[in-house]
C-alpha positions in Angstrom: -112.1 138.3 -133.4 -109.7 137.0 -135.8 -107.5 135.6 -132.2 -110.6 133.6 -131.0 -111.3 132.0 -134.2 -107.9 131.0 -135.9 -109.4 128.4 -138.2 -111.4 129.6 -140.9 -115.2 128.1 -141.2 -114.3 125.0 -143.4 -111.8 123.9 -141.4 -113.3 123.2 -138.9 -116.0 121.6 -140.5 -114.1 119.2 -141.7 -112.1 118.8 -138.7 -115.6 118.3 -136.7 -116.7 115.5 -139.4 -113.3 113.8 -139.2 -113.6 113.4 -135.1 -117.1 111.9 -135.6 -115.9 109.5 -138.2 -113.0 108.2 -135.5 -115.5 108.0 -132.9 -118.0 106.2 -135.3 -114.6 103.4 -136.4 -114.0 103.0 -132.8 -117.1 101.5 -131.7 -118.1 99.9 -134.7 -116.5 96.6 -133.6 -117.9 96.4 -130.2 -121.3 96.2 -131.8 -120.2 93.6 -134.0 -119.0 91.9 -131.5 -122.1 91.9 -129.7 -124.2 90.4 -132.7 -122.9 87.0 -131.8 -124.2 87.4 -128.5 -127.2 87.9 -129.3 -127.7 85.1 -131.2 -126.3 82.7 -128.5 -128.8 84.2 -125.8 -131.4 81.5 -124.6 -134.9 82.2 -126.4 -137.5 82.2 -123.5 -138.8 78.9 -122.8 -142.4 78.0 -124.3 -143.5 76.4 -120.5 -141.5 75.7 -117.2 -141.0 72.0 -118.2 -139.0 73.3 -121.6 -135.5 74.0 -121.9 -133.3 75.8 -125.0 -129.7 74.5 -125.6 -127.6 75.6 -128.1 -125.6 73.4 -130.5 -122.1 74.4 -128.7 -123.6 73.5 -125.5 -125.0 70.8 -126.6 -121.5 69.8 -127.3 -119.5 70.6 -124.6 -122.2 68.9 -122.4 -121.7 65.7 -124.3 -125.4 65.4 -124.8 -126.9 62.5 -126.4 -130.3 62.0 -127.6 -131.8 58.8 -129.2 -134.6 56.8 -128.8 -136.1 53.9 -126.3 -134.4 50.9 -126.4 -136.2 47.5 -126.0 -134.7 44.7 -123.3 -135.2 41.7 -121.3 -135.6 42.9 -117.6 -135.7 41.3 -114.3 -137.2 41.8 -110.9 -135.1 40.7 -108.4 -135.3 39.2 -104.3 -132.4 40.6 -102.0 -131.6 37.5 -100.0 -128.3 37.4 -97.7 -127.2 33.5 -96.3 -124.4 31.1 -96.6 -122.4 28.7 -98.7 -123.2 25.1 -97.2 -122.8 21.2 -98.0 -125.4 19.0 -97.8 -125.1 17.0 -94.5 -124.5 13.4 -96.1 -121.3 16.1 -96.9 -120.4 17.0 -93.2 -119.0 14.3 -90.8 -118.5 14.3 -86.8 -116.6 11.4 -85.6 -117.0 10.7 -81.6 -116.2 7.3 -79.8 -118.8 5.0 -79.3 -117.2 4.1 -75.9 -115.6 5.8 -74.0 -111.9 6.0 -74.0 -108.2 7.7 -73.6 -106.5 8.9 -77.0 -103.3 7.1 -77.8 -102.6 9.4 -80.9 -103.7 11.8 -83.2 -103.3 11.5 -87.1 -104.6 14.4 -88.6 -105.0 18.3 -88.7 -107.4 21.1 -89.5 -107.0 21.8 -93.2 -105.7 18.6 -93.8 -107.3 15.9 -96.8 -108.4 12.6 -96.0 -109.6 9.8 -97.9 -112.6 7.6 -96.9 -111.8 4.8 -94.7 -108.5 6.5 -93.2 -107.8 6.5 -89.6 -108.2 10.5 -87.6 -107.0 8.8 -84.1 -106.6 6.3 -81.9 -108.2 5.5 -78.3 -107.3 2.4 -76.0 -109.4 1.7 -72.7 -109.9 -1.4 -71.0 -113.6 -1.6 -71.4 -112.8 -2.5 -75.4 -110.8 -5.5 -74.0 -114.0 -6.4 -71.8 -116.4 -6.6 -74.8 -113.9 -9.1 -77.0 -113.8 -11.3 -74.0 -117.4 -10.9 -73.7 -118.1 -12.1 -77.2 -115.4 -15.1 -76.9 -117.2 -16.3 -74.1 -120.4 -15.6 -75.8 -119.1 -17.4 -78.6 -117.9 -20.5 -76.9 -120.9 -21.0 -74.9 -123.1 -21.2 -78.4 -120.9 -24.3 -79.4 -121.5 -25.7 -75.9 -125.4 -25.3 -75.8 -125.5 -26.5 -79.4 -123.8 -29.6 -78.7 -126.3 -30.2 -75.5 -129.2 -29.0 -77.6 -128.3 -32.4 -79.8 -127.7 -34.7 -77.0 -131.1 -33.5 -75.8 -132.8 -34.5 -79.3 -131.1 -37.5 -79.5 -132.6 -38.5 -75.9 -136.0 -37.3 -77.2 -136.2 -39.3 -80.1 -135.2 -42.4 -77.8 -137.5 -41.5 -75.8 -135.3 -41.4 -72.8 -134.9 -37.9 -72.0 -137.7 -35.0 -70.0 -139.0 -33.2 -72.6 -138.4 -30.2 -70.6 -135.0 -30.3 -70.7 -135.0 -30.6 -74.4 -136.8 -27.4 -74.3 -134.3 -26.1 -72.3 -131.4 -26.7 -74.1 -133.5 -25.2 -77.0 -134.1 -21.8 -75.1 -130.7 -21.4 -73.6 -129.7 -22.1 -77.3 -131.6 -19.6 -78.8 -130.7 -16.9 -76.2 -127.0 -17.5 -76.4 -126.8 -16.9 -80.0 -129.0 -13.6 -79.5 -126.2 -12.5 -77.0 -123.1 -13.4 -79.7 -124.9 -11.6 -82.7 -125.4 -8.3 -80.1 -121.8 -8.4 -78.9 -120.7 -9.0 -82.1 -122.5 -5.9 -83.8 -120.7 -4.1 -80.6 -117.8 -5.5 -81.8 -117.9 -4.2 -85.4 -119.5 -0.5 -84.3 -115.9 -0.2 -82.1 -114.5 -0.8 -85.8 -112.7 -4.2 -85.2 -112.6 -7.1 -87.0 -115.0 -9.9 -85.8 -113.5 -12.2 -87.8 -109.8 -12.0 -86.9 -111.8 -11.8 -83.1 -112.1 -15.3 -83.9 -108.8 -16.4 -84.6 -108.6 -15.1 -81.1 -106.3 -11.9 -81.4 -107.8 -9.2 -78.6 -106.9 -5.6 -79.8 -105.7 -3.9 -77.1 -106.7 -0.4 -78.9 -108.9 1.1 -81.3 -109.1 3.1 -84.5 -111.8 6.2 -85.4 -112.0 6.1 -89.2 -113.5 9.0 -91.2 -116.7 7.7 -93.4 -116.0 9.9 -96.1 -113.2 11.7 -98.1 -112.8 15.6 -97.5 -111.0 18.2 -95.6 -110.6 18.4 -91.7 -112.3 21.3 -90.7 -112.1 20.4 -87.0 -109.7 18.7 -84.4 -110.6 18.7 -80.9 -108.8 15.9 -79.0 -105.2 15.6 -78.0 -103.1 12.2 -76.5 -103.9 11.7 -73.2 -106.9 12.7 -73.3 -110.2 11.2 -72.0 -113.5 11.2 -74.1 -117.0 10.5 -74.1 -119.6 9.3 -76.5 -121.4 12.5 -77.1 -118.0 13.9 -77.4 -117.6 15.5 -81.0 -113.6 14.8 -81.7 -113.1 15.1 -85.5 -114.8 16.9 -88.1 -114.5 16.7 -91.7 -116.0 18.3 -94.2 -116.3 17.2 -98.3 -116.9 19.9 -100.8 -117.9 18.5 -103.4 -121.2 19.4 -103.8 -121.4 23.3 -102.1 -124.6 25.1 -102.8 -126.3 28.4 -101.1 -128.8 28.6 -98.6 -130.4 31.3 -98.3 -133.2 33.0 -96.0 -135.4 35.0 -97.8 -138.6 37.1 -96.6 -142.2 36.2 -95.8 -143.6 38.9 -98.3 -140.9 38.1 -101.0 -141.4 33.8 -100.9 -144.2 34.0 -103.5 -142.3 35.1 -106.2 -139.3 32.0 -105.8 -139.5 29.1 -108.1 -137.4 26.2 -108.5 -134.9 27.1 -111.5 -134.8 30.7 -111.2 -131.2 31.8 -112.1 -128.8 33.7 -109.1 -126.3 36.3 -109.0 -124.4 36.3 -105.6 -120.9 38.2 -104.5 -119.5 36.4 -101.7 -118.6 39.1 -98.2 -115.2 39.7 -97.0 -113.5 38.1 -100.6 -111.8 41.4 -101.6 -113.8 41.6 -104.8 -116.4 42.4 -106.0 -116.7 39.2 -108.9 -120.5 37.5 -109.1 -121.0 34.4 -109.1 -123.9 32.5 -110.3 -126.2 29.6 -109.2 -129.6 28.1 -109.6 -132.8 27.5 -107.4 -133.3 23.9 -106.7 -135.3 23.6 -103.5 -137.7 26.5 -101.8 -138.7 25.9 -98.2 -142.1 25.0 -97.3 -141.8 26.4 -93.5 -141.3 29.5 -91.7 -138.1 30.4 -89.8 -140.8 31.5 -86.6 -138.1 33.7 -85.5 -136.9 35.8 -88.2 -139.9 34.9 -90.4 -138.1 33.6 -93.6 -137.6 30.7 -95.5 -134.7 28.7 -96.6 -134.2 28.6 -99.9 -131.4 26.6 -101.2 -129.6 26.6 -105.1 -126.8 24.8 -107.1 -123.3 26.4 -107.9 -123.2 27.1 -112.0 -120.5 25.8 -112.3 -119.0 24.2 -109.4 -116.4 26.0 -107.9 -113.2 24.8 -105.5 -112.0 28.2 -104.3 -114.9 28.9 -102.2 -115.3 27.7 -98.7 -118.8 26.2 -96.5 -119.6 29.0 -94.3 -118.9 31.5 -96.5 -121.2 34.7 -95.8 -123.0 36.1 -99.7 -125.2 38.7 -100.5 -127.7 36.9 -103.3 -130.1 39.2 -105.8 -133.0 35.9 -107.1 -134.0 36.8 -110.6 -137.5 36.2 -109.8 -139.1 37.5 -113.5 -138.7 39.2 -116.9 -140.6 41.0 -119.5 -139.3 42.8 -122.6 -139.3 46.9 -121.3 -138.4 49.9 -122.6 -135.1 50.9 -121.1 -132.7 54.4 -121.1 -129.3 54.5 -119.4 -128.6 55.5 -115.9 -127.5 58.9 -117.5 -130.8 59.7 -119.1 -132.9 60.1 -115.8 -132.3 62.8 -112.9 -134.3 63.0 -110.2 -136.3 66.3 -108.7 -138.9 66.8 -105.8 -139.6 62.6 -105.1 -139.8 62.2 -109.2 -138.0 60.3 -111.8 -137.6 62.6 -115.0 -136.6 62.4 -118.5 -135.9 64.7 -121.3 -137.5 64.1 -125.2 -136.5 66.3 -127.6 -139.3 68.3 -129.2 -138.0 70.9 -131.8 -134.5 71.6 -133.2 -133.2 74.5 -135.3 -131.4 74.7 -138.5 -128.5 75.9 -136.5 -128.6 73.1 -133.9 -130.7 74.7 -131.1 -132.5 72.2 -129.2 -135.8 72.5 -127.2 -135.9 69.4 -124.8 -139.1 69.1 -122.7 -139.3 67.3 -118.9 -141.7 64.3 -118.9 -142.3 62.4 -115.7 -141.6 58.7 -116.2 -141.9 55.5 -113.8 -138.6 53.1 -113.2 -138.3 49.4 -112.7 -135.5 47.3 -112.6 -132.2 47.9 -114.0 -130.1 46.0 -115.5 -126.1 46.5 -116.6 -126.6 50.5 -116.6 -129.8 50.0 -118.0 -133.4 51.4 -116.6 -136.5 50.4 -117.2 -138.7 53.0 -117.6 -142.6 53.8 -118.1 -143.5 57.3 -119.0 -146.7 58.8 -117.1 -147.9 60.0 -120.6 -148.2 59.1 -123.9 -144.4 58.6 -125.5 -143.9 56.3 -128.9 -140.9 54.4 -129.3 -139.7 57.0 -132.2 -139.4 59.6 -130.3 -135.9 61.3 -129.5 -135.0 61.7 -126.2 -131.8 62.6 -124.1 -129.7 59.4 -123.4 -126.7 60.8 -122.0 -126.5 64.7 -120.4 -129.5 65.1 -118.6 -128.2 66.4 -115.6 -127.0 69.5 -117.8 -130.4 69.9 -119.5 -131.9 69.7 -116.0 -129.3 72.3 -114.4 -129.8 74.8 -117.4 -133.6 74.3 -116.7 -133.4 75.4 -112.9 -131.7 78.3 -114.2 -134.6 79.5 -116.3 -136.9 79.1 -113.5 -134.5 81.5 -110.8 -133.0 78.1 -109.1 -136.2 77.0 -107.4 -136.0 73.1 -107.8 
């Protein structure tokens, strides 16, 4: 007896108590540990459109909440076209007889002034119409000078009254034939005057109407061209503006003065540039079923070039609108949503609640939006995070959105 039971009574006791107080010190920090926990676990959700976030979530999420904010928004017309001139602006020189070019004077790229000469052509025809006019010319002095020999007969009465109105006709009729050949004379570009001094140019000069930039040469020496024959082309830009083709079911909303933001393709950057309506079309492209629509440059610019391909955005309207940013929205089965902020705790919990809401245009990160129910401009919703809010929601309801 005394070999199985070496300890007295007492002692053992106490050992037996002093076991259950380790055991007790042991896991008495494990429950404490727990207690925080608890108090971070989600509180169940008052309906499927409500969410709980703590305050350190709320933080590390970066959520923002605040309340509508009140801007000027557009509507806008996608319309895609070109930078132009106006055609007083665009030049194509041809011959207006046909010749051989003795030289060229300019190239593509180049700047010209108004009146300066692009080439020159020779060809005996030009030497056949001075020598036409000459003769036209002295043949006037000779039938004036017999028109008053007739008169002077006439008012002897000596002469055939038809041949005084004869000398009348053929008169009249020769002069006709100097003023055409002269006009000829002047459309080749040479001087009718200095004709009469009796120089003959043996070639002559294309001149450019107005001052720009060659966009075009298409002759060389040697060469032989017609009339219809386009040889030079120059192009001024001083007055570019945008044309633009825009859509049969988006003309009605174009006016004269609306303000343009365009980006010009194949620049490199993405920089906007901005003009202003001046002229809407009154006729359908029957093809493609648009109309032209052209606008001014604000301001003018120099580093842009006439055929120029831009993508245009016509800010067609605008009304004052309650806006949130980009960062506020999220969007779930074919809805827009945003989050308003219904109830928060003296520890920082949140409850956020999902209302459906209606967007319009945006504007520089900026949304327009018009909830489907009830919201006042007070009201506290998510600006920035909702893509958390909305992830923690799916969550709560097993993933399903």
């Amino acid at each position: 007896m005394n070999n199985l039971f070496p300890l007295s009574l007492p002692t053992f006791t106490t050992m037996l108590i002093g076991a259950a107080l380790v055991a007790t010190g042991c896991s008495s920090p494990k429950s404490e540990a727990a207690l925080p926990e608890a108090a971070e676990a989600p509180a169940p959700a008052a309906s499927p459109d409500e969410v709980q976030i703590s305050a350190a979530q709320q933080q590390a999420a970066g959520i923002e909440t605040g309340s509508f904010q009140w801007q000027n928004m557009t509507t806008e017309v996608q319309a895609n076209g070109s930078i132009e001139v106006p055609p007083q602006n665009r030049v194509s020189i041809s011959a207006m007889m046909g010749g051989y070019v003795l030289s060229v004077s300019t190239l593509p790229g180049q700047s010209v002034r108004a009146g300066a000469a692009v080439a020159v052509l020779r060809h005996p025809d030009y030497l056949k119409l001075q020598q036409d006019y000459l003769q036209s010319r002295a043949r006037v002095t000779f039938l004036k000078e017999e028109l008053a020999r007739q008169q002077v007969l006439d008012a002897e009465d000596v002469g055939a009254k038809r041949k005084l109105q004869q000398a009348r006709a053929d008169y009249a009729s020769e002069q006709a034939a100097e003023r055409a050949l002269a006009a000829q004379v002047k459309l080749l570009g040479l001087s009718v005057a200095r004709l009469n001094t009796g120089y003959i140019a043996s070639s002559v000069s294309l001149t450019t109407p107005i001052g720009g930039t060659v966009k075009a040469v298409n002759i060389n020496p040697g060469q032989y061209v017609n009339p219809q024959d386009v040889l030079v082309e120059i192009v001024n830009r001083d007055d570019l503006h945008l044309e633009l083709k825009v859509f049969e079911k988006d003309v009605a909303k174009v006016r004269v003065g609306q303000p343009i933001l365009f980006t010009v393709q194949n620049r490199g950057t993405n920089e906007e540039f901005k003009a202003r309506v001046f002229l809407v079309g009154k006729a359908f492209d029957d093809d493609a079923r648009t109309v032209s629509v052209h606008a001014h440059l604000e301001p003018e610019r120099t580093d842009l070039l006439p055929g120029q391909f831009v993508a245009a955005r016509i800010q067609t309207a605008g009304a004052r609108q309650r806006t949130l940013p980009e960062d506020a929205l999220v969007q779930a089965g074919g809805f827009s949503y945003a989050f308003v902020r219904t109830n928060q705790s003296a520890n920082g919990r949140a409850t956020f609640r999902r209302v459906k809401v209606r967007t319009g245009p945006s504007l520089a990160n900026a949304v327009a939006v018009t909830p489907l129910e009830p919201i006042p401009d007070t009201t506290q919703l998510v600006r920035h995070g909702a893509y958390f809010i909305s992830a923690e929601m799916g969550k709560g309801q097993g993933g399903d959105e």
